[in-house]
C-alpha positions as CSV (number, residue, x, y, z in Angstrom):
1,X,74.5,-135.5,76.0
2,X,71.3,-136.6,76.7
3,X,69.3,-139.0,74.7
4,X,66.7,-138.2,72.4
5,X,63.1,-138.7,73.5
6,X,61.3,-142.0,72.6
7,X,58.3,-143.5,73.7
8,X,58.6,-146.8,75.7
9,X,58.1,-150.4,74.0
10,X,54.2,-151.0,73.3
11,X,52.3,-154.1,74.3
12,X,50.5,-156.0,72.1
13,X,47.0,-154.8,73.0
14,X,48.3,-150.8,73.1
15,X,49.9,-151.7,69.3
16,X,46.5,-152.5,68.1
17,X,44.8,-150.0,69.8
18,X,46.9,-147.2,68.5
19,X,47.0,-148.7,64.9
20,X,43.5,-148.8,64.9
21,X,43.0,-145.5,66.1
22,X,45.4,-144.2,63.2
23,X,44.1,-146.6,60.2
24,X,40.7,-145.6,61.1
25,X,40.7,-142.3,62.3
26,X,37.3,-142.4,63.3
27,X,37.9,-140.6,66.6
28,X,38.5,-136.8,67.7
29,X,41.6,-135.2,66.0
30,X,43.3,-134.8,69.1
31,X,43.2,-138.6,69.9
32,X,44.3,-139.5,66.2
33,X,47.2,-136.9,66.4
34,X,48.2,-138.3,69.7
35,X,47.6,-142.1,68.5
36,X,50.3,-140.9,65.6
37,X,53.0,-139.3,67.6
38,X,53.1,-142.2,70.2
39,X,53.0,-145.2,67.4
40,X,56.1,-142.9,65.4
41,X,57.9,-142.6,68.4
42,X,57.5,-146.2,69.8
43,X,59.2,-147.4,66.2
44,X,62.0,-145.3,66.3
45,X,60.8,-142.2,64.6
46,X,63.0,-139.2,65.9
47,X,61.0,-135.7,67.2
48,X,61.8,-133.3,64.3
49,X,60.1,-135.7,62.1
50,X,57.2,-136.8,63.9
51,X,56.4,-133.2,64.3
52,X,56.4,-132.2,60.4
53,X,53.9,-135.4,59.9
54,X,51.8,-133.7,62.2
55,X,52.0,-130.3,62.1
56,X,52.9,-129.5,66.0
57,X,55.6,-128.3,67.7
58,X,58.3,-130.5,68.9
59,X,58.0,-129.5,72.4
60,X,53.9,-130.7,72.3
61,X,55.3,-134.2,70.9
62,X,57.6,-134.6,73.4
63,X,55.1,-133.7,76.1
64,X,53.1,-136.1,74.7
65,X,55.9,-139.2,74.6
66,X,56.7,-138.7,78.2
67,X,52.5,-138.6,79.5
68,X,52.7,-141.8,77.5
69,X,55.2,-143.0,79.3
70,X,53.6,-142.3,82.8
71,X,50.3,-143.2,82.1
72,X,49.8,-145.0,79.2
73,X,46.8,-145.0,76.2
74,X,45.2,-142.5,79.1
75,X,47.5,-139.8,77.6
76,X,45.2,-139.7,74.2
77,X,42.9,-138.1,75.9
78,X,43.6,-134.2,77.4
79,X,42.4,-134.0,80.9
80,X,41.4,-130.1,81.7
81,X,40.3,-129.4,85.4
82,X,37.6,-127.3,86.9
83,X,34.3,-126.9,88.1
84,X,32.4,-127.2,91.7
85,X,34.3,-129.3,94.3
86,X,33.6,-133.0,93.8
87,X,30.9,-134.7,96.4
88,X,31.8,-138.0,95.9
89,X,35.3,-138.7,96.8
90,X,38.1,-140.7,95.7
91,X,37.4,-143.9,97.6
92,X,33.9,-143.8,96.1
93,X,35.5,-143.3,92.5
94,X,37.0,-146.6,93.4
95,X,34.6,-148.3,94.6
96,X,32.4,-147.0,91.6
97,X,35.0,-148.7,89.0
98,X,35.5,-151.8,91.1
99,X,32.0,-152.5,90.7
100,X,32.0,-151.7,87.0
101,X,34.8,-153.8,86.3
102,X,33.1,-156.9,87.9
103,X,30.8,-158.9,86.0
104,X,27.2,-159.0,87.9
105,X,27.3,-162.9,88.1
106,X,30.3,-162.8,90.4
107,X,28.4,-161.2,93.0
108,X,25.7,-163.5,93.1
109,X,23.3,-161.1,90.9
110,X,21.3,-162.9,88.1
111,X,22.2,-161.0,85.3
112,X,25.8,-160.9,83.1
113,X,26.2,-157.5,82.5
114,X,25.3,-154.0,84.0
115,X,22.8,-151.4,83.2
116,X,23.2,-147.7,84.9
117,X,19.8,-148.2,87.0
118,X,21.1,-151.8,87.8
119,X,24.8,-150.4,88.9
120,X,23.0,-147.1,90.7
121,X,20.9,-149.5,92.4
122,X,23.5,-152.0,93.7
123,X,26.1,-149.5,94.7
124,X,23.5,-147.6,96.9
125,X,23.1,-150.9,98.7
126,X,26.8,-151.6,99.0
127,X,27.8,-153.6,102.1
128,X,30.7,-152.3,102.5
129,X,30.7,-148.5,101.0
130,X,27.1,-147.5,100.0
131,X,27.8,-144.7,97.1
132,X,25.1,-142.7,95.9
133,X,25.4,-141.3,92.3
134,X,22.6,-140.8,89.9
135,X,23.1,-142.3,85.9
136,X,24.3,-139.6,84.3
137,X,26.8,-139.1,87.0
138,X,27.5,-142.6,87.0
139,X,28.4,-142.4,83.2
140,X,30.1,-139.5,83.6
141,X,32.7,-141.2,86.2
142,X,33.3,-144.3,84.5
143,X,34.0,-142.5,81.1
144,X,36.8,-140.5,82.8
145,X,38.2,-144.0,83.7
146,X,37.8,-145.3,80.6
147,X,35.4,-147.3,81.1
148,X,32.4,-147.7,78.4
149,X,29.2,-149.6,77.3
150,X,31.1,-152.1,74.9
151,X,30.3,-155.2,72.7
152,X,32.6,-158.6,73.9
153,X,35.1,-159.3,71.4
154,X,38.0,-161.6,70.8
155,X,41.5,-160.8,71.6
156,X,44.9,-162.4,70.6
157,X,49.0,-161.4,71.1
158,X,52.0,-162.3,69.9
159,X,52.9,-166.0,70.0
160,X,56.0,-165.4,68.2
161,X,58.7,-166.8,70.9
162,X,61.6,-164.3,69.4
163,X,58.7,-161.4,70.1
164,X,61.6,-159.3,72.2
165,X,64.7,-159.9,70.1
166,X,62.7,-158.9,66.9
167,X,61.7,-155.5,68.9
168,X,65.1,-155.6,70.6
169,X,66.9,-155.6,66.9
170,X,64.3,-152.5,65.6
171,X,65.1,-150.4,68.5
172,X,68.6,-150.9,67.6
173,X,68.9,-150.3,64.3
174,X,66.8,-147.4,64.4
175,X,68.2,-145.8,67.1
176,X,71.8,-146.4,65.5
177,X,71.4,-147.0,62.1
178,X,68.5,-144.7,61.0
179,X,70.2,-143.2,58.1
180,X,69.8,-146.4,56.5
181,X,66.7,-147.4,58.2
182,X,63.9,-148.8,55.6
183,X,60.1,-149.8,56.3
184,X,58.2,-151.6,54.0
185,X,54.5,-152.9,54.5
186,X,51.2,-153.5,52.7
187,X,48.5,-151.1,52.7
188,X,44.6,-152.1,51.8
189,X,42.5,-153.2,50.6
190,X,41.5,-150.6,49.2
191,X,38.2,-150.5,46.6
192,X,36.3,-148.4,44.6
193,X,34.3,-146.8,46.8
194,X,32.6,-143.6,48.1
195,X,34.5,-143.2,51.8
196,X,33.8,-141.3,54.6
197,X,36.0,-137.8,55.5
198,X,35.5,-134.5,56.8
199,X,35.6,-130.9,55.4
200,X,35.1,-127.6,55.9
201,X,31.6,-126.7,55.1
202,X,28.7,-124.1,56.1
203,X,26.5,-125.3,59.3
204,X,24.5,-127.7,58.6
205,X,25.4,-128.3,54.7
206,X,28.0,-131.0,55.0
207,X,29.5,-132.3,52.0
208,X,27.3,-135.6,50.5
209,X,28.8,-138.7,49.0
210,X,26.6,-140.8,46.6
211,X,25.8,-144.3,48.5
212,X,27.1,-147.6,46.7
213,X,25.8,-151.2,46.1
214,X,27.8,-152.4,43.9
215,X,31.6,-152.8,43.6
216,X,32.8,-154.1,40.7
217,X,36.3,-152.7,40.1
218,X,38.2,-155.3,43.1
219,X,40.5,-154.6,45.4
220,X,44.3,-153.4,45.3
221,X,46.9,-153.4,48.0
222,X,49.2,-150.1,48.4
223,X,53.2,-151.4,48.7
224,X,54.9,-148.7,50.4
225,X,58.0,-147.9,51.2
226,X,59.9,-145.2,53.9
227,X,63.2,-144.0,54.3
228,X,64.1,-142.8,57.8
229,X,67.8,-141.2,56.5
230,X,65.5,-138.5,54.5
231,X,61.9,-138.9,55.6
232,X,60.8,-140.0,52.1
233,X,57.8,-142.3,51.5
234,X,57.2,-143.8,48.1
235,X,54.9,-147.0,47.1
236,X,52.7,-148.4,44.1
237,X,49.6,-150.4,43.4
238,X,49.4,-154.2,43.2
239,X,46.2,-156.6,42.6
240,X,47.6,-158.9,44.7
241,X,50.3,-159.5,48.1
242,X,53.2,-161.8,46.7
243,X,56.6,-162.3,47.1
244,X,57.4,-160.9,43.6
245,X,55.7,-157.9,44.4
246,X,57.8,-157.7,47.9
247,X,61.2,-158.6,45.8
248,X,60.2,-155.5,43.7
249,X,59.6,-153.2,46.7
250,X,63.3,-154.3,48.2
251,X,64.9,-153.7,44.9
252,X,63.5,-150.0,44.9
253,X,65.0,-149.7,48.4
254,X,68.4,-150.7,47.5
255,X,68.2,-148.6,44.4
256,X,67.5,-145.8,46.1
257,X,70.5,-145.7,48.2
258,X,74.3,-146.2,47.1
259,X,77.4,-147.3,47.6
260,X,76.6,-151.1,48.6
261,X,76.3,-150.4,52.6
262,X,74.9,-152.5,54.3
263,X,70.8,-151.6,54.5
264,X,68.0,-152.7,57.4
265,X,64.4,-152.9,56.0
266,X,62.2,-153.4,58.3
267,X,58.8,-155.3,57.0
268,X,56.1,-157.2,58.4
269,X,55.8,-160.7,59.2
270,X,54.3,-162.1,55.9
271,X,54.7,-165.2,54.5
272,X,55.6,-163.1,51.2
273,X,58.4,-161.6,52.6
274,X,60.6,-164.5,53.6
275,X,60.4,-166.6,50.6
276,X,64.0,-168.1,49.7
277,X,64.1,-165.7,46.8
278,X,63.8,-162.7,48.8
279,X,66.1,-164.2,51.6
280,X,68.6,-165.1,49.0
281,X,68.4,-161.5,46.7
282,X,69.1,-159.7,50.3
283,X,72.1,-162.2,51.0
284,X,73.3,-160.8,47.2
285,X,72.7,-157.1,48.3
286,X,73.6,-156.6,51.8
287,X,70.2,-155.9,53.0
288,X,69.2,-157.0,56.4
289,X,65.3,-158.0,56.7
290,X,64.3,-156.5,60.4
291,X,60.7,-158.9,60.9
292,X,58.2,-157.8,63.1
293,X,57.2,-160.3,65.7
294,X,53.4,-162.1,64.8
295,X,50.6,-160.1,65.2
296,X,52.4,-157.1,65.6
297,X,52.6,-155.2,62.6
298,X,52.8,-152.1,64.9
299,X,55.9,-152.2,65.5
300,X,56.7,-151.4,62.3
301,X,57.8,-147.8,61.1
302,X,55.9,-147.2,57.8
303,X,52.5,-147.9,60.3
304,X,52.1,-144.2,61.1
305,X,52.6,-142.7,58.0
306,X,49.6,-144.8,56.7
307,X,46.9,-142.8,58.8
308,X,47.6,-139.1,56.8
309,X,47.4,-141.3,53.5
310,X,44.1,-142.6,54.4
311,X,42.8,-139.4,55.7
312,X,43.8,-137.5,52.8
313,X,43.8,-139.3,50.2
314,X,41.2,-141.7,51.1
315,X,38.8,-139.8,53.4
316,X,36.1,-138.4,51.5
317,X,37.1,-139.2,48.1
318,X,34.6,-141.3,45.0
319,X,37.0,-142.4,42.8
320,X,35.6,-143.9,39.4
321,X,38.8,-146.1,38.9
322,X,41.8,-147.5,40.5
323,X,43.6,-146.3,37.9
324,X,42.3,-142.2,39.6
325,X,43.4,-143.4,42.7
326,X,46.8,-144.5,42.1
327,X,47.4,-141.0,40.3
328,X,45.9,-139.4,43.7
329,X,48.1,-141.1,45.8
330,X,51.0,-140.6,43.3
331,X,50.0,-136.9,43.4
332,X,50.1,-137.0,46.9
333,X,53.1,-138.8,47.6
334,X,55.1,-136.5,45.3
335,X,53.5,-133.2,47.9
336,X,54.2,-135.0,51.1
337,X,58.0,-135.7,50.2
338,X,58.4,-132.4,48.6
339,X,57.3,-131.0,52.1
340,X,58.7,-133.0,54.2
341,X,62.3,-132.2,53.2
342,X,64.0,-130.1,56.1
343,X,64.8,-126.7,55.7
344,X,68.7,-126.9,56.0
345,X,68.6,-129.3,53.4
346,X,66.8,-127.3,50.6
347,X,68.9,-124.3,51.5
348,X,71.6,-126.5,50.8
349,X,70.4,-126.9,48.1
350,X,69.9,-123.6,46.7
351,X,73.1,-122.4,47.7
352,X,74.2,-125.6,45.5
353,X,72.5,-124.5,42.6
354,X,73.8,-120.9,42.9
355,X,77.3,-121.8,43.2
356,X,77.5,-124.2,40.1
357,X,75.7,-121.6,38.3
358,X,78.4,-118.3,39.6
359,X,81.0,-121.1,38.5
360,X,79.8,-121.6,35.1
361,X,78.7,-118.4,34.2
362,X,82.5,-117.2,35.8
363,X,84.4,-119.7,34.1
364,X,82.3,-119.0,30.4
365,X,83.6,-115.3,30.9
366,X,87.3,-116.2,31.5
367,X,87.1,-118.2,28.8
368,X,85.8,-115.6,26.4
369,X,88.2,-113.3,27.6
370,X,91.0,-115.6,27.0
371,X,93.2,-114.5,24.0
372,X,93.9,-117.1,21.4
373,X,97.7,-116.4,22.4
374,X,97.6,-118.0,25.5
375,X,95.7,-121.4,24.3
376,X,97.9,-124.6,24.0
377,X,99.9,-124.7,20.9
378,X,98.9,-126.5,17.8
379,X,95.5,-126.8,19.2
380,X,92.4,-125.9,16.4
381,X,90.5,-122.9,16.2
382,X,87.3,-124.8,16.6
383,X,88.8,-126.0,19.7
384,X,90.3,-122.7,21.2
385,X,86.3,-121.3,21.4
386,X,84.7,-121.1,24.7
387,X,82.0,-124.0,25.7
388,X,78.5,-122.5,26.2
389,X,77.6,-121.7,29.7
390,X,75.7,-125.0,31.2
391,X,72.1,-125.6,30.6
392,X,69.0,-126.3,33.0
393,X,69.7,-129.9,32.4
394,X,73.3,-130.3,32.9
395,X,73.2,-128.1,36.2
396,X,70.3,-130.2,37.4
397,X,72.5,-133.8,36.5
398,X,75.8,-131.9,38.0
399,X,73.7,-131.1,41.3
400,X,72.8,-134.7,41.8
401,X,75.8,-135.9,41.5
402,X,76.8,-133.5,44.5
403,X,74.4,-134.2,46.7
404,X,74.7,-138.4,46.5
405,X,78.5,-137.5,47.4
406,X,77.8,-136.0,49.9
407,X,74.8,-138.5,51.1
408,X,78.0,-141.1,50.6
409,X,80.2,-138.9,52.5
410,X,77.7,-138.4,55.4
411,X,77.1,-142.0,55.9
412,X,81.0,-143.2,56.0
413,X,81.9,-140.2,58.1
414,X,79.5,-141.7,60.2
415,X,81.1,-145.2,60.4
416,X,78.2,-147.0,58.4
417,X,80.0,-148.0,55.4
418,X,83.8,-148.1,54.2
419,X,86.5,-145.8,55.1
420,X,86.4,-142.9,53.0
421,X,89.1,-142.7,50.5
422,X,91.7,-139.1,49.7
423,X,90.3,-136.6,49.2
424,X,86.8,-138.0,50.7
425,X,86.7,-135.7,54.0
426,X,82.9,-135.7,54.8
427,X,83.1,-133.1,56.9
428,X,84.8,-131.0,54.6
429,X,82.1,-131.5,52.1
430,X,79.1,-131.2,55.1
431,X,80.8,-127.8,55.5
432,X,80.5,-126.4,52.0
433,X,76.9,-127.0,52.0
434,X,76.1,-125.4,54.8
């Protein structure tokens, strides 16, 4: 069998790159969607999922994994060909970049950076390869290289000496483990603020925003959490990063999955989240904390699924309060998991419902067909009549209780927990809901 597709480990400055791409989303849709699939793959994310948070066909994703893996960040961008017949060749491409790429002082010129005129002018007098191109042809070839007109900035990587085993250990346990895979990270800050966003709207009448000079309302930090097993993301509001807060966001992990399995949680490498009462609660509850290495936040699973909440929650929105925005994401966080179930599951579900209900509503009518004859002897009238048929609530209560046996079921037929005990056969209980 062969395995599934996955993008390749990221560097440091592709990480960034990518996670600025998707937090931001300032760039074409095609880029962001691309930045999206490549940062869910690289953490472990598997194909089926990554295309519901995108909306594309699984086959486009994995196209999209392996150009990553052959070329790189140059896979964000589509190349189409076409056109005349190129008169400058590839040699002069090079020679073109080369030239770009070197800073002017390092060929004796008396200037630190290039111009167009300066570059058309200095490559047309080449000692070695004279190359004649005009400026916008000039432009033209070094943005298809990916190389633009940029401001200097600072850079940093990861100093963190366990940088491979921590990415080493997240590969692992979500390539093996993912049914009780966890992410949690921070989100913000976020303030109250008119943001930017896009819409649809008639030419030349786009959608206004009133501008803003002052912001009195502070800032909050979103605490999310995901679940890889069911593709569920859930979070809340907090003034502030702290452990407590952190403590709280682990405890709503472990409640949210039972049994007493062992769980990974994957979260960033804050000073918050290794506190000696976190370390000692997940000691208590069998919950491994998965760090990402420093300055790489990246690597961390929840990452992707930040960029659709920004977009759509955030993007273009004026909230008067925080207390409007926390119901909006609420809002939204409620339609994203109700629409990111898979299909099997909710028909599993329905055929759920409609068995418990032909079983109650069969059982009610043998009972009230059941002569008072045949009931056990001595037993009251009051006690020989038939119980009511099940109500909305009680079938709702008795349909949860089936499917976190089966959830159970799933993961120790799967060998990630205890051995099931009689009468536990997973795949006998897989097979009646499907």
């Amino acid at each position: 069998m062969a395995e599934p597709v996955r993008a390749r480990r990221l560097t440091d400055q592709e990480g960034r790159r990518l996670q600025q791409i998707v937090r931001r989303g300032k760039h074409g849709s095609i880029r962001v969607r691309r930045a999206v699939i490549i940062m869910a793959s690289a953490s472990g994310t598997p194909v089926p999922a990554i295309a519901r948070l995108v909306a594309a066909d699984e086959d486009t994703v994995r196209d999209v994994i392996h150009l990553f893996n052959a070329k790189g960040l140059a896979a964000l961008d589509p190349r189409w060909a076409g056109g005349r017949p190129r008169r400058i060749g590839d040699d002069d491409v090079e020679v073109i970049v080369m030239a770009a790429s070197t800073r002017p002082e390092k060929l004796g010129l008396p200037f630190t950076h290039w111009s167009l005129r300066k570059l058309a002018a200095y490559l047309a007098s080449h000692p070695g390869r004279p190359v004649r191109a005009g400026r916008e042809r000039l432009r033209q070839i070094l943005h298809a290289r990916g190389i633009t007109f940029q401001r200097t900035r600072t850079w940093k990587e990861s100093t963190d000496p366990d940088r491979d085993a921590k990415l080493d250990r997240i590969e692992y346990v979500t390539s093996h483990f993912a049914a009780r895979c966890f992410a949690f990270d921070q989100f913000g800050p976020l303030s109250i603020r008119p943001c930017r966003g896009v819409s649809w709207a008639r030419k030349k009448r786009p959608a206004r925003l009133p501008a803003t000079c002052h912001r009195t309302h502070g800032i909050r930090y979103f605490h999310g959490c995901y679940c890889f097993g069911n593709d569920q993301l859930w979070g809340v509001l907090r003034e502030r990063k702290g452990a407590d807060h952190t403590l709280a966001a682990l405890k709503s992990v472990r409640a949210a999955s039972r049994g007493g399995y062992r769980l990974f949680v994957i979260l960033g490498n804050l000073s918050a989240s290794k506190t000696p009462a976190v370390r000692r609660w997940a000691g208590r509850a069998n919950v491994e904390l998965c760090f990402t290495p420093t300055n790489a936040s990246w690597a961390n699973p929840i990452e992707p699924q930040f960029g659709p909440l920004r977009t759509f929650v955030i993007g273009g929105s004026d909230y008067r309060s925080h207390t409007m925005l926390a119901r909006r994401l609420h809002d939204y966080l409620r339609w994203r998991n109700a629409n990111a179930r898979h299909p099997d599951v909710l028909a599993a579900e329905r055929r759920e419902r409609a068995r418990i209900a032909a079983n109650a509503s069969t059982a009610g009518a043998a009972r009230r067909r059941k002569p008072h004859s045949q009931c056990r002897p001595g037993t009251p009238p009051a006690a020989q009549s038939p119980r009511a048929p099940l109500g909305r609530e009680a079938l709702t209560r008795r349909l949860k209780q089936n499917i976190d046996s089966v959830c159970e079921c799933q993961f120790h037929g799967a060998g990630h927990g205890p051995p099931a005990g009689p009468g536990d056969d997973a795949a006998t209980v897989v097979a009646a809901f499907r």
